[in-house]
PDBQT receptor file of N, H, CA, C and O in Angstrom, charges set to zero:
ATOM      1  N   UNK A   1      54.473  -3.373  -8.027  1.00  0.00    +0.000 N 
ATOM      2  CA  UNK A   1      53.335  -4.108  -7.538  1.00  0.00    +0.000 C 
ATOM      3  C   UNK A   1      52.707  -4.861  -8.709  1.00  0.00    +0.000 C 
ATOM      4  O   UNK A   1      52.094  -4.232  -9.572  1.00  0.00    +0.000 OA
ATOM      5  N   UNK A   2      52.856  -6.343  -8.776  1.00  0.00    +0.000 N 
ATOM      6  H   UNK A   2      53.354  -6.855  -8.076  1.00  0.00    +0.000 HD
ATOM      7  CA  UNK A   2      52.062  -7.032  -9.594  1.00  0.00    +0.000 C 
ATOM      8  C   UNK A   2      50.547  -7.232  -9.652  1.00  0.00    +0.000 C 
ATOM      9  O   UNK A   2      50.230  -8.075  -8.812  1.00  0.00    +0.000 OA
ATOM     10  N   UNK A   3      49.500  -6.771 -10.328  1.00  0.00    +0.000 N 
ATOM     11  H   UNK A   3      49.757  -6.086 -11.010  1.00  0.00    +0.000 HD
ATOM     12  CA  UNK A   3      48.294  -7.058 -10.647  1.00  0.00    +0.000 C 
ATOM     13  C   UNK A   3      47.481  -8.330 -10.889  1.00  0.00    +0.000 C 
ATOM     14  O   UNK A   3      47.715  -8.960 -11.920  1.00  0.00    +0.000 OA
ATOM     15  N   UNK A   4      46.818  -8.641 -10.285  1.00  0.00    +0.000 N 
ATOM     16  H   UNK A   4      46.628  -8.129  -9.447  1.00  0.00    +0.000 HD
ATOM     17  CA  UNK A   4      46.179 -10.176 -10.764  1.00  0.00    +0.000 C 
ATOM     18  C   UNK A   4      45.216  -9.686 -12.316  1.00  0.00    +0.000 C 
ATOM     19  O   UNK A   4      44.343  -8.819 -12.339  1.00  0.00    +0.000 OA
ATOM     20  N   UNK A   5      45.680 -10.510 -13.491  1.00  0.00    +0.000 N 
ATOM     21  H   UNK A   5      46.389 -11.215 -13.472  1.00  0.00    +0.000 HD
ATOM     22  CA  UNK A   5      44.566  -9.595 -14.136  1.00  0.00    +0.000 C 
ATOM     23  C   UNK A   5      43.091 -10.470 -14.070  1.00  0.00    +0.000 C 
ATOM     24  O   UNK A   5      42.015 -10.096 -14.536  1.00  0.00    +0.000 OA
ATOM     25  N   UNK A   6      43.353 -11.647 -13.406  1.00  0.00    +0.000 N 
ATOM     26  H   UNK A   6      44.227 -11.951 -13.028  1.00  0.00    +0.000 HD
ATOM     27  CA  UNK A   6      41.226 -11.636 -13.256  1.00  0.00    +0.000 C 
ATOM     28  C   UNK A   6      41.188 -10.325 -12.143  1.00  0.00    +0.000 C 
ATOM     29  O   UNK A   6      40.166  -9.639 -12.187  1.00  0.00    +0.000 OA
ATOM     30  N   UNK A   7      41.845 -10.085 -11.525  1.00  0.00    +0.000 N 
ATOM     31  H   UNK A   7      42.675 -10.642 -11.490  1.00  0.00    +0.000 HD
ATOM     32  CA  UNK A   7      40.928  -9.361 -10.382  1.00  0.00    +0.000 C 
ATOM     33  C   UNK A   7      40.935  -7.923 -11.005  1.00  0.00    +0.000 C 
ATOM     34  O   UNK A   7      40.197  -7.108 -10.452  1.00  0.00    +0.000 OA
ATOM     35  N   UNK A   8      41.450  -7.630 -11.759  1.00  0.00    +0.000 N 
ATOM     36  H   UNK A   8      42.050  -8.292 -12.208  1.00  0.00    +0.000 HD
ATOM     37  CA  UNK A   8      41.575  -6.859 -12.653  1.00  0.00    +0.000 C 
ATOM     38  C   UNK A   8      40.344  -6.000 -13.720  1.00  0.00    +0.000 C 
ATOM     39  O   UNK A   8      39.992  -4.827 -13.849  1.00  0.00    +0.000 OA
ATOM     40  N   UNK A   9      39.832  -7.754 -14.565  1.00  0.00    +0.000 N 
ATOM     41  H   UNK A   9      40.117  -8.706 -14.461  1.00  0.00    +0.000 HD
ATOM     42  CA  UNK A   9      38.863  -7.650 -15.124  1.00  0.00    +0.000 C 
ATOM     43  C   UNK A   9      37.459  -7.418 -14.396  1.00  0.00    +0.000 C 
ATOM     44  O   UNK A   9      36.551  -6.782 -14.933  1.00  0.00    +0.000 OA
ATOM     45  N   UNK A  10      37.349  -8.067 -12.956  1.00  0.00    +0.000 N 
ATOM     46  H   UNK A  10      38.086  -8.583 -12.519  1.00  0.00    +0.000 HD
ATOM     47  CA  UNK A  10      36.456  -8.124 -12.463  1.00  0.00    +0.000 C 
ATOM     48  C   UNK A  10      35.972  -7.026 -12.157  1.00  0.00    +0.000 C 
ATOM     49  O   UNK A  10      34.898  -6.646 -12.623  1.00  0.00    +0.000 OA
ATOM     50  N   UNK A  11      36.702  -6.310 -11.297  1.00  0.00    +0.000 N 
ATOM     51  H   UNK A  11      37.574  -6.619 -10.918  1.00  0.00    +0.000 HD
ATOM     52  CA  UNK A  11      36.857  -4.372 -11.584  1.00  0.00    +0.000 C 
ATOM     53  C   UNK A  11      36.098  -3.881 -12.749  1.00  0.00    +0.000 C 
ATOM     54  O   UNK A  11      34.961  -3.452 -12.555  1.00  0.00    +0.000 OA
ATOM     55  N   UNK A  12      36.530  -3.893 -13.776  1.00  0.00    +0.000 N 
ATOM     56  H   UNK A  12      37.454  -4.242 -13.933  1.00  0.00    +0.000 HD
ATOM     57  CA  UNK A  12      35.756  -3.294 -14.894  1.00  0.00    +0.000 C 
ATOM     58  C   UNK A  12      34.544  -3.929 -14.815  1.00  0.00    +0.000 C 
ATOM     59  O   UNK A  12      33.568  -3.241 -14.516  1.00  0.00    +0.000 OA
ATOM     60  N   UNK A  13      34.373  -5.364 -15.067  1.00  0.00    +0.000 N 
ATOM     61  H   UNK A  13      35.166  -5.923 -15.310  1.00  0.00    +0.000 HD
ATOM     62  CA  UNK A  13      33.076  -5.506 -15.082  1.00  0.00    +0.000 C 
ATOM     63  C   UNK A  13      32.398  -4.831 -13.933  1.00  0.00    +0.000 C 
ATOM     64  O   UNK A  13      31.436  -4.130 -14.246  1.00  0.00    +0.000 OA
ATOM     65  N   UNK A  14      32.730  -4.909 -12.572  1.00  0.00    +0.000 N 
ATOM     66  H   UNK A  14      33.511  -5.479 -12.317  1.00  0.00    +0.000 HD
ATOM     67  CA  UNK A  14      31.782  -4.370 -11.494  1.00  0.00    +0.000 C 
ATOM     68  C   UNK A  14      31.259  -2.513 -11.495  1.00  0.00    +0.000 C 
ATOM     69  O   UNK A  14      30.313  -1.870 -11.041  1.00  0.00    +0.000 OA
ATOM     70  N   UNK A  15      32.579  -2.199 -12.334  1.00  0.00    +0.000 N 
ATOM     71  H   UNK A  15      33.348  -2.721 -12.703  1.00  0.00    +0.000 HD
ATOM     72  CA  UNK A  15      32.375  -0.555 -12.711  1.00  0.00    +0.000 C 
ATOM     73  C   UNK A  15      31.725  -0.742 -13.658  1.00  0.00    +0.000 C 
ATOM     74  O   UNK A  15      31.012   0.261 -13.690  1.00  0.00    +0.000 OA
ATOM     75  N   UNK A  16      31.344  -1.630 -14.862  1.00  0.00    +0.000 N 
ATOM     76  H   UNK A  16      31.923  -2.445 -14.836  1.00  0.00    +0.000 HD
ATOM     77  CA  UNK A  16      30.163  -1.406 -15.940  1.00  0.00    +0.000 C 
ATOM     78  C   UNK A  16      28.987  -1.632 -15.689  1.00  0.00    +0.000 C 
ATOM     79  O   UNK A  16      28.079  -1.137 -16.357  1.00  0.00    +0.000 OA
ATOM     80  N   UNK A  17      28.776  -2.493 -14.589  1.00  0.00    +0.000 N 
ATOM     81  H   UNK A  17      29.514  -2.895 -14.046  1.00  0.00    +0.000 HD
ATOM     82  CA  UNK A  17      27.323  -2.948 -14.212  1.00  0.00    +0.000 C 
ATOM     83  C   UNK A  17      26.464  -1.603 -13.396  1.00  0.00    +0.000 C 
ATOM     84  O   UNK A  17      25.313  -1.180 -13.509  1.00  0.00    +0.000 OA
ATOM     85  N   UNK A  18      27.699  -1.168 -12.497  1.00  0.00    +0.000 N 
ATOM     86  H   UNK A  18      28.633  -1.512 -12.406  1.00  0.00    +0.000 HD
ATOM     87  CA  UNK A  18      27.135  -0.316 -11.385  1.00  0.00    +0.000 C 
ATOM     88  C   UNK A  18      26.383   1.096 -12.893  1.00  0.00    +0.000 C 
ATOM     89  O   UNK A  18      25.249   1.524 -13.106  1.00  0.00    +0.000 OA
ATOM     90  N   UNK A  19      27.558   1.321 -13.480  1.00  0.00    +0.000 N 
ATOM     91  H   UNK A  19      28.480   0.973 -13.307  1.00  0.00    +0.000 HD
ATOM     92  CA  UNK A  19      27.222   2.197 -14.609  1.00  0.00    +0.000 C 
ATOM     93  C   UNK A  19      26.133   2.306 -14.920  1.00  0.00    +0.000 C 
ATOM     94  O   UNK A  19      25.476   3.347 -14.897  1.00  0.00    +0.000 OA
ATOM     95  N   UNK A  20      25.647   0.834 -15.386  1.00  0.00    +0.000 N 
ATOM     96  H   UNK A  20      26.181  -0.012 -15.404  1.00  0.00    +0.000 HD
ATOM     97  CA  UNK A  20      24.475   0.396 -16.301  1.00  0.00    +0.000 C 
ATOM     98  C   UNK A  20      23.200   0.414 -15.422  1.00  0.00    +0.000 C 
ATOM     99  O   UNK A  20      22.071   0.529 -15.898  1.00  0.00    +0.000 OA
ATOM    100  N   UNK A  21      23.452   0.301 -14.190  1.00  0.00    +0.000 N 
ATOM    101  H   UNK A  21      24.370   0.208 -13.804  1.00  0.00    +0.000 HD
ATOM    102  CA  UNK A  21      22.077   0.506 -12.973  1.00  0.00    +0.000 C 
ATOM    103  C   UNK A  21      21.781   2.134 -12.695  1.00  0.00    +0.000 C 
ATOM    104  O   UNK A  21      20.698   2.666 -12.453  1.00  0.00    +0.000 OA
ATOM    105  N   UNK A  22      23.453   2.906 -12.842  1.00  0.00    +0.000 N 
ATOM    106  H   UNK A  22      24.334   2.474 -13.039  1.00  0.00    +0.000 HD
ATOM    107  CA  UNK A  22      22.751   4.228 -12.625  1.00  0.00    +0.000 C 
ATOM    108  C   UNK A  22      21.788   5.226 -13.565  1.00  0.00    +0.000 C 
ATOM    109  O   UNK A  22      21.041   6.189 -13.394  1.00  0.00    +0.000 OA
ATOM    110  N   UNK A  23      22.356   4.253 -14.848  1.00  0.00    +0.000 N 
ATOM    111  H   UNK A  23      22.963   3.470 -14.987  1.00  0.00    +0.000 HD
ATOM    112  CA  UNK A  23      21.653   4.875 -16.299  1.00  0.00    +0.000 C 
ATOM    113  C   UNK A  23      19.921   4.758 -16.198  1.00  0.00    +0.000 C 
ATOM    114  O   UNK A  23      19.042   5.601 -16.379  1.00  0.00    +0.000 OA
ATOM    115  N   UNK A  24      19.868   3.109 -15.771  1.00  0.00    +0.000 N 
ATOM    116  H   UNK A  24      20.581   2.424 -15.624  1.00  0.00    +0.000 HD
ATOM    117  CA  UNK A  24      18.186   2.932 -16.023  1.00  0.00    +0.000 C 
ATOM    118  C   UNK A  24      17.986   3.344 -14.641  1.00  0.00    +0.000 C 
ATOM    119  O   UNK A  24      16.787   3.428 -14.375  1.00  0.00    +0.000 OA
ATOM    120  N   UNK A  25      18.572   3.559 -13.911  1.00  0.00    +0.000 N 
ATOM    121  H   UNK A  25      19.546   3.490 -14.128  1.00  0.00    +0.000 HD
ATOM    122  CA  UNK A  25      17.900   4.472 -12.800  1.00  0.00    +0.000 C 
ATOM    123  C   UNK A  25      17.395   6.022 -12.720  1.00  0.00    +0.000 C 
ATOM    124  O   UNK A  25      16.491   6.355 -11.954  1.00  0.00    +0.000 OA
ATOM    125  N   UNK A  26      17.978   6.818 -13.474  1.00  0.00    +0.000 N 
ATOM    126  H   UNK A  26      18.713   6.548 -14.096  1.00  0.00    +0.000 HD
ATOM    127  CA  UNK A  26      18.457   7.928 -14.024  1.00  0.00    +0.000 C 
ATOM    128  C   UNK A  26      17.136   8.351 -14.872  1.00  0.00    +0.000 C 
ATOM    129  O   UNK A  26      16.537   9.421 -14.978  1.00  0.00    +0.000 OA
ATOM    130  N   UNK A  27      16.886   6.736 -15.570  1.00  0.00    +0.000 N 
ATOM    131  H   UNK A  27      17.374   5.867 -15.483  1.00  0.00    +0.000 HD
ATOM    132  CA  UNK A  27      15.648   7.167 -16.714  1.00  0.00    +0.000 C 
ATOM    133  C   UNK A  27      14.271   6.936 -16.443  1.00  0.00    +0.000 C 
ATOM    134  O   UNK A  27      13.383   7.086 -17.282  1.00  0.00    +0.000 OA
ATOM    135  N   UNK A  28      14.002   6.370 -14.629  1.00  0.00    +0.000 N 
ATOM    136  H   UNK A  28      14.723   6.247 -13.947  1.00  0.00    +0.000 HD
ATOM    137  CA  UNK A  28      12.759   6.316 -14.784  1.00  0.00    +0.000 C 
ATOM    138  C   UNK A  28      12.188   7.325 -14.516  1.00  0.00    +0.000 C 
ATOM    139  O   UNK A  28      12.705   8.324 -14.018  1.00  0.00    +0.000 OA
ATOM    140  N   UNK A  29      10.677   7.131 -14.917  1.00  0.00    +0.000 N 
ATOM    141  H   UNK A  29      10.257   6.319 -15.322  1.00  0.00    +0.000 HD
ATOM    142  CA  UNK A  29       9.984   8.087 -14.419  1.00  0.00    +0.000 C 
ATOM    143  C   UNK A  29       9.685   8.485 -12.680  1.00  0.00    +0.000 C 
ATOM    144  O   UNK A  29       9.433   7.754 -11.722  1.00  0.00    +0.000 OA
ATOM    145  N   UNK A  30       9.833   9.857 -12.792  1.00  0.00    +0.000 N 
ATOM    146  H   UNK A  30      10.038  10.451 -13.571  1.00  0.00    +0.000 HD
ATOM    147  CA  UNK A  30       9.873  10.255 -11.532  1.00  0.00    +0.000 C 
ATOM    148  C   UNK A  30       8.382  10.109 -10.628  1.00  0.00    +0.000 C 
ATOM    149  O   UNK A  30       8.456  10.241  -9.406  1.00  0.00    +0.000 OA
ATOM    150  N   UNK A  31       7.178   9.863 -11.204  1.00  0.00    +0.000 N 
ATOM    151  H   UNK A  31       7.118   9.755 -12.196  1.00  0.00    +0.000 HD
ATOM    152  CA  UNK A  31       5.831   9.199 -10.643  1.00  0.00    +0.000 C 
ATOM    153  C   UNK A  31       6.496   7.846 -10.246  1.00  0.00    +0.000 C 
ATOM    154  O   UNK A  31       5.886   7.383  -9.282  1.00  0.00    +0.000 OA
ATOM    155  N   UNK A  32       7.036   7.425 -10.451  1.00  0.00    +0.000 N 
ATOM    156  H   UNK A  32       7.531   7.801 -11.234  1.00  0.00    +0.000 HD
ATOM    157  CA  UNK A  32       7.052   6.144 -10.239  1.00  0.00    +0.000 C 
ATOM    158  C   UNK A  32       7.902   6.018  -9.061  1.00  0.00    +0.000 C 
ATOM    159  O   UNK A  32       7.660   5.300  -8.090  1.00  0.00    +0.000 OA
ATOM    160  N   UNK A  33       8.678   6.594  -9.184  1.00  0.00    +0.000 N 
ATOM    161  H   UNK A  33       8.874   7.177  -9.972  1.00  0.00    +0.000 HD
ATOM    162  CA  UNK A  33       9.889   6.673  -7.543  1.00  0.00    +0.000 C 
ATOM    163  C   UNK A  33       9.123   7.325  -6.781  1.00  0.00    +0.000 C 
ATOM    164  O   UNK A  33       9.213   6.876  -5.639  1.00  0.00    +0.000 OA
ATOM    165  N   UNK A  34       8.206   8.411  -6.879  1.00  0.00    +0.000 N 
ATOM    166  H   UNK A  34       8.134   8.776  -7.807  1.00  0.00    +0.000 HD
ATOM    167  CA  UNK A  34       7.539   8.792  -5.711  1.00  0.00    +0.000 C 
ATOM    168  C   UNK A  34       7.064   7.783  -4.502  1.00  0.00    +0.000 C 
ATOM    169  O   UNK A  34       7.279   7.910  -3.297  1.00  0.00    +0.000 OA
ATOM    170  N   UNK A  35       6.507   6.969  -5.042  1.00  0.00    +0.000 N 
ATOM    171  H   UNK A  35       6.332   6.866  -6.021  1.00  0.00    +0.000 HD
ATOM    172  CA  UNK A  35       5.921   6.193  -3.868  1.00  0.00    +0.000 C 
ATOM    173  C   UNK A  35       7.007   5.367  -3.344  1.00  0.00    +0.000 C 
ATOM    174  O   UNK A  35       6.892   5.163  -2.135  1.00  0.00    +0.000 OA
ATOM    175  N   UNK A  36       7.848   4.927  -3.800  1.00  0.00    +0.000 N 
ATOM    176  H   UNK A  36       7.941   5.093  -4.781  1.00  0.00    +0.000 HD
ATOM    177  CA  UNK A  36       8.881   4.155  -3.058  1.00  0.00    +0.000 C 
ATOM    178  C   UNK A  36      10.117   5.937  -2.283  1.00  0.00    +0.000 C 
ATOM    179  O   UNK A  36      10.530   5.567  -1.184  1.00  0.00    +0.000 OA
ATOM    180  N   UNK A  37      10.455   6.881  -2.468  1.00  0.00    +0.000 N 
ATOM    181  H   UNK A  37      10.119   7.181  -3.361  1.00  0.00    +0.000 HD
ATOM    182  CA  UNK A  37      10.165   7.862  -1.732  1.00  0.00    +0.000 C 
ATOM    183  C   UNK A  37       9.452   7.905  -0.810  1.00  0.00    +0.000 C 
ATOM    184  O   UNK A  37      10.082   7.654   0.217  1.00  0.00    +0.000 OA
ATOM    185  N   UNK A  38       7.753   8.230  -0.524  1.00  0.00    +0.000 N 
ATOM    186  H   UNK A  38       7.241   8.434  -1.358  1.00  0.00    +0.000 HD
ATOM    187  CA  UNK A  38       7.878   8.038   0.453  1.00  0.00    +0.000 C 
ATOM    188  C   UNK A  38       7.139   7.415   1.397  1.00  0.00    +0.000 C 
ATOM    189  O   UNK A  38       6.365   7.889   2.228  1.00  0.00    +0.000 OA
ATOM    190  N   UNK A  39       7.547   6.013   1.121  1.00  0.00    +0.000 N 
ATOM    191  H   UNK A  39       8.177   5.628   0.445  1.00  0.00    +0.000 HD
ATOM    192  CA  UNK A  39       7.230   4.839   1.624  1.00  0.00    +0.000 C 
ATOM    193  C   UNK A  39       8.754   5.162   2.815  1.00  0.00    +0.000 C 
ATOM    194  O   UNK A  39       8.734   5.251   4.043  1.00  0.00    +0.000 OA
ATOM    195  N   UNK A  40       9.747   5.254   2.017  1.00  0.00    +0.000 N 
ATOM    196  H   UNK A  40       9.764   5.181   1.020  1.00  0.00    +0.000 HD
ATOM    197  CA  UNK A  40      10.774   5.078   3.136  1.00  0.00    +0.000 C 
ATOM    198  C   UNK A  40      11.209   6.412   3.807  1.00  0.00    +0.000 C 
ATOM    199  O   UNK A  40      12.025   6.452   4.728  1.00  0.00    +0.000 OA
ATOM    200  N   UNK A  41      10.551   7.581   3.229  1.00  0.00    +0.000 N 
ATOM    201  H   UNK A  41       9.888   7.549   2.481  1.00  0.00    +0.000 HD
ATOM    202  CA  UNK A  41      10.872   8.547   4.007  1.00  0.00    +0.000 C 
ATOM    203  C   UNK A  41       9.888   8.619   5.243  1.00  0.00    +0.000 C 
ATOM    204  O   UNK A  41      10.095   9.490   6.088  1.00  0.00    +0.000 OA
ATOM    205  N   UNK A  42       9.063   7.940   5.357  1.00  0.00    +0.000 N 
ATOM    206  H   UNK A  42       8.894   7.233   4.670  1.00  0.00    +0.000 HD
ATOM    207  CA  UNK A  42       7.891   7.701   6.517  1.00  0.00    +0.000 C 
ATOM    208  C   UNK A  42       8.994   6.453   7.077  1.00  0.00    +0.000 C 
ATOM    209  O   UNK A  42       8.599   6.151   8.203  1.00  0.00    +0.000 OA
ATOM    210  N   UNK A  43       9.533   6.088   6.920  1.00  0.00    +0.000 N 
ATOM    211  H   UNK A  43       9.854   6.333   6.005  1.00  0.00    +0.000 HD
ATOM    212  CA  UNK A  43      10.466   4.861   7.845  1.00  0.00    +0.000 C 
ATOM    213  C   UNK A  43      11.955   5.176   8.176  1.00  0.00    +0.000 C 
ATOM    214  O   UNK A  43      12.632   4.623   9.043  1.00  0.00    +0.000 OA
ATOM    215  N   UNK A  44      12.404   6.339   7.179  1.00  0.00    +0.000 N 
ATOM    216  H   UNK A  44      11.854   6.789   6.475  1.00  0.00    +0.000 HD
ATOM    217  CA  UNK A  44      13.895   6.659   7.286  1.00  0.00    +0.000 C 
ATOM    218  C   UNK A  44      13.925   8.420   8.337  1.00  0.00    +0.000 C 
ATOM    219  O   UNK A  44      14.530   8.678   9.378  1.00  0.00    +0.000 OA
ATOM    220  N   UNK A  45      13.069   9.243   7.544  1.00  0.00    +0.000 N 
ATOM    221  H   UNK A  45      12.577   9.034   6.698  1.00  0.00    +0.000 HD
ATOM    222  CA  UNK A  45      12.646  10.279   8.375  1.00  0.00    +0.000 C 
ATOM    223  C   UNK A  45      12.727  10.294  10.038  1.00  0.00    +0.000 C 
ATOM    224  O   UNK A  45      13.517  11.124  10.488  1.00  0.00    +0.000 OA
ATOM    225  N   UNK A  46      12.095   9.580  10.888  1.00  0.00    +0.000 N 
ATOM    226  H   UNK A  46      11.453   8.906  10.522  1.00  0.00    +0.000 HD
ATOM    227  CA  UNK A  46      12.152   9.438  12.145  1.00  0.00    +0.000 C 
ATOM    228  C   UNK A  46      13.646   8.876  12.709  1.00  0.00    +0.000 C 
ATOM    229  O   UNK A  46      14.344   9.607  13.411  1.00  0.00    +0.000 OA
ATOM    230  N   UNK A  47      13.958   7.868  12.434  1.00  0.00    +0.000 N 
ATOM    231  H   UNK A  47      13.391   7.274  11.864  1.00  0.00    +0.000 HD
ATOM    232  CA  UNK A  47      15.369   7.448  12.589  1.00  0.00    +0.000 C 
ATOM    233  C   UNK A  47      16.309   8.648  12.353  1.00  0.00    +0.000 C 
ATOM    234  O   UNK A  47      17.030   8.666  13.351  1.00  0.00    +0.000 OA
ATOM    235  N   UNK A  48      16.656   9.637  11.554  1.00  0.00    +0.000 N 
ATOM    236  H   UNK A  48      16.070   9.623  10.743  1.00  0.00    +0.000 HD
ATOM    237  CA  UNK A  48      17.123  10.130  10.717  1.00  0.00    +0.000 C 
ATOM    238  C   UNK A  48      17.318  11.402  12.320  1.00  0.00    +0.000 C 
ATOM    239  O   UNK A  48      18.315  11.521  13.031  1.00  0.00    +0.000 OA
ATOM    240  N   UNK A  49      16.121  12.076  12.423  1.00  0.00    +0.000 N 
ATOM    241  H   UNK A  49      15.311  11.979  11.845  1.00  0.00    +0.000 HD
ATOM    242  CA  UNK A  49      15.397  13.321  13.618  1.00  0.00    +0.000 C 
ATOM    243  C   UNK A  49      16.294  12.979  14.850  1.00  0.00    +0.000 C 
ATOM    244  O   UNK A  49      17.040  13.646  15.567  1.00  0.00    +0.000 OA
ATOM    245  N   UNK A  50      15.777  11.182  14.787  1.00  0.00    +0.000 N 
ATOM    246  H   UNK A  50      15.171  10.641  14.205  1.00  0.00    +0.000 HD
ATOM    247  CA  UNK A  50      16.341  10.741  16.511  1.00  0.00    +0.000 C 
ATOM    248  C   UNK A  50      17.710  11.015  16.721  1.00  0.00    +0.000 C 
ATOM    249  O   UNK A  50      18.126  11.561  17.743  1.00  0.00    +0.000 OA
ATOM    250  N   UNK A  51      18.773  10.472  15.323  1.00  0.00    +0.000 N 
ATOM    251  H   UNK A  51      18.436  10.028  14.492  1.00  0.00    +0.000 HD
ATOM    252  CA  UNK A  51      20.210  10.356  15.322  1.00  0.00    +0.000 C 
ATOM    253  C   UNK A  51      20.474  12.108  15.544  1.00  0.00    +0.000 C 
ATOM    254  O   UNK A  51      21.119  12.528  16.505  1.00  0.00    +0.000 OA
ATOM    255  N   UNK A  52      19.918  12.944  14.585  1.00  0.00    +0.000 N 
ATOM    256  H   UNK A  52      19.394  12.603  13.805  1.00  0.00    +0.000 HD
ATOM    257  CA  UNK A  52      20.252  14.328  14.757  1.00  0.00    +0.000 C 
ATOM    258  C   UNK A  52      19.675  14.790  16.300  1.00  0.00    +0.000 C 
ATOM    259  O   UNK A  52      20.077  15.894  16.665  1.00  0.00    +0.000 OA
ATOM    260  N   UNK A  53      19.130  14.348  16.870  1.00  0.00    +0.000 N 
ATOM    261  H   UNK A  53      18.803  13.450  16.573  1.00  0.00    +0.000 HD
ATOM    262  CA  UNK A  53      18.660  15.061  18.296  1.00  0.00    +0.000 C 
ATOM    263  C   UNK A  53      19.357  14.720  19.306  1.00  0.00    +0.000 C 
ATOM    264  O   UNK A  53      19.456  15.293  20.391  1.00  0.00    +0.000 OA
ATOM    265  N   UNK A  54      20.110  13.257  18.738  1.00  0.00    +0.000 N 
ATOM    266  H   UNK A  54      20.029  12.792  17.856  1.00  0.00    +0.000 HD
ATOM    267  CA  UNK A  54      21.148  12.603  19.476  1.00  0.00    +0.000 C 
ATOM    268  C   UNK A  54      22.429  13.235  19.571  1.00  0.00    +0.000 C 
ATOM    269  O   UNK A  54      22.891  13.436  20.695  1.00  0.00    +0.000 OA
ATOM    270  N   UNK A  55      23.095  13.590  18.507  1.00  0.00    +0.000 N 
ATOM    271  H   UNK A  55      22.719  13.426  17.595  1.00  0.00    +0.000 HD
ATOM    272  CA  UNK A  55      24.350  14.192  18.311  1.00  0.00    +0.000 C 
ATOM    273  C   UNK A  55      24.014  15.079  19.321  1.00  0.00    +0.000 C 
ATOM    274  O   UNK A  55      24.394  14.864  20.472  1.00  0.00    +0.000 OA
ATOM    275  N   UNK A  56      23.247  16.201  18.989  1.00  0.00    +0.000 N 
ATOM    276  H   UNK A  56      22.938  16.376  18.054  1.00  0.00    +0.000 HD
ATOM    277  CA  UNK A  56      22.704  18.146  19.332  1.00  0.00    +0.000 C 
ATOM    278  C   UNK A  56      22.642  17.659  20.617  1.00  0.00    +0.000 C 
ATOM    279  O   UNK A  56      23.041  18.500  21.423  1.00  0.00    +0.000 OA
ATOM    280  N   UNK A  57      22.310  16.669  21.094  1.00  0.00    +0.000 N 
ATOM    281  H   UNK A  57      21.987  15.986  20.439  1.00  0.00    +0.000 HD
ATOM    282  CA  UNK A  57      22.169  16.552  22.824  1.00  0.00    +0.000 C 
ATOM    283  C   UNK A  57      23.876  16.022  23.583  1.00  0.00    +0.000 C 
ATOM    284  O   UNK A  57      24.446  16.108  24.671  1.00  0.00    +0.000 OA
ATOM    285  N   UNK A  58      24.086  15.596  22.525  1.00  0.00    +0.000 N 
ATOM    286  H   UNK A  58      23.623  15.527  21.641  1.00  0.00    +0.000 HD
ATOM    287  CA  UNK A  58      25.801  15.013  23.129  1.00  0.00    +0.000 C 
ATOM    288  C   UNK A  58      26.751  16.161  22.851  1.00  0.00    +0.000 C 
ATOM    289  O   UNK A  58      27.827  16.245  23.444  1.00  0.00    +0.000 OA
ATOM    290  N   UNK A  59      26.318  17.121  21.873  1.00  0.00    +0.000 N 
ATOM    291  H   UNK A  59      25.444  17.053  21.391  1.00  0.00    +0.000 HD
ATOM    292  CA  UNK A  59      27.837  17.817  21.614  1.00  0.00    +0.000 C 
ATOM    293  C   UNK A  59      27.253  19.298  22.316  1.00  0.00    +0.000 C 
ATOM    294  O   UNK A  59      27.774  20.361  21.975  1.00  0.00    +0.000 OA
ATOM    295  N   UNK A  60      26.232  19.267  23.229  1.00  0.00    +0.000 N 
ATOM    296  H   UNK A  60      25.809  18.404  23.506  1.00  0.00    +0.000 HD
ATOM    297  CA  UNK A  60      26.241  20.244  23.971  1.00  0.00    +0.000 C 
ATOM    298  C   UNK A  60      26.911  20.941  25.091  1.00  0.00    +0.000 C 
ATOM    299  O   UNK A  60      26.470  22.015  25.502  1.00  0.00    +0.000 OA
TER     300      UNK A  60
């Protein structure tokens, strides 16, 4: 199987970037993610209940 090597390189770059977002993600402060927490756990939470009450009612 022949390799393209741009598509190749592009790979690495897309695995170094993702890298580099989990690092400064990793390092913020945890006050600071709180509120974006739960900002969306007040929006993801309910959705989240409905899908699980959904399954538990279908696989009964």
């Amino acid at each position: 199987m022949h390799k393209n090597k741009k598509t190749s390189v592009t790979g690495i770059i897309i695995t170094i970037v993702i890298l580099i977002i989990i690092v400064i993600i990793s390092n913020i402060k945890i006050q600071d993610v709180t509120y974006v927490e739960n900002a969306l756990g007040v929006v993801i939470m309910p959705i989240q209940n409905g899908l699980t009450y959904l399954k538990n009612w279908i696989s009964r």
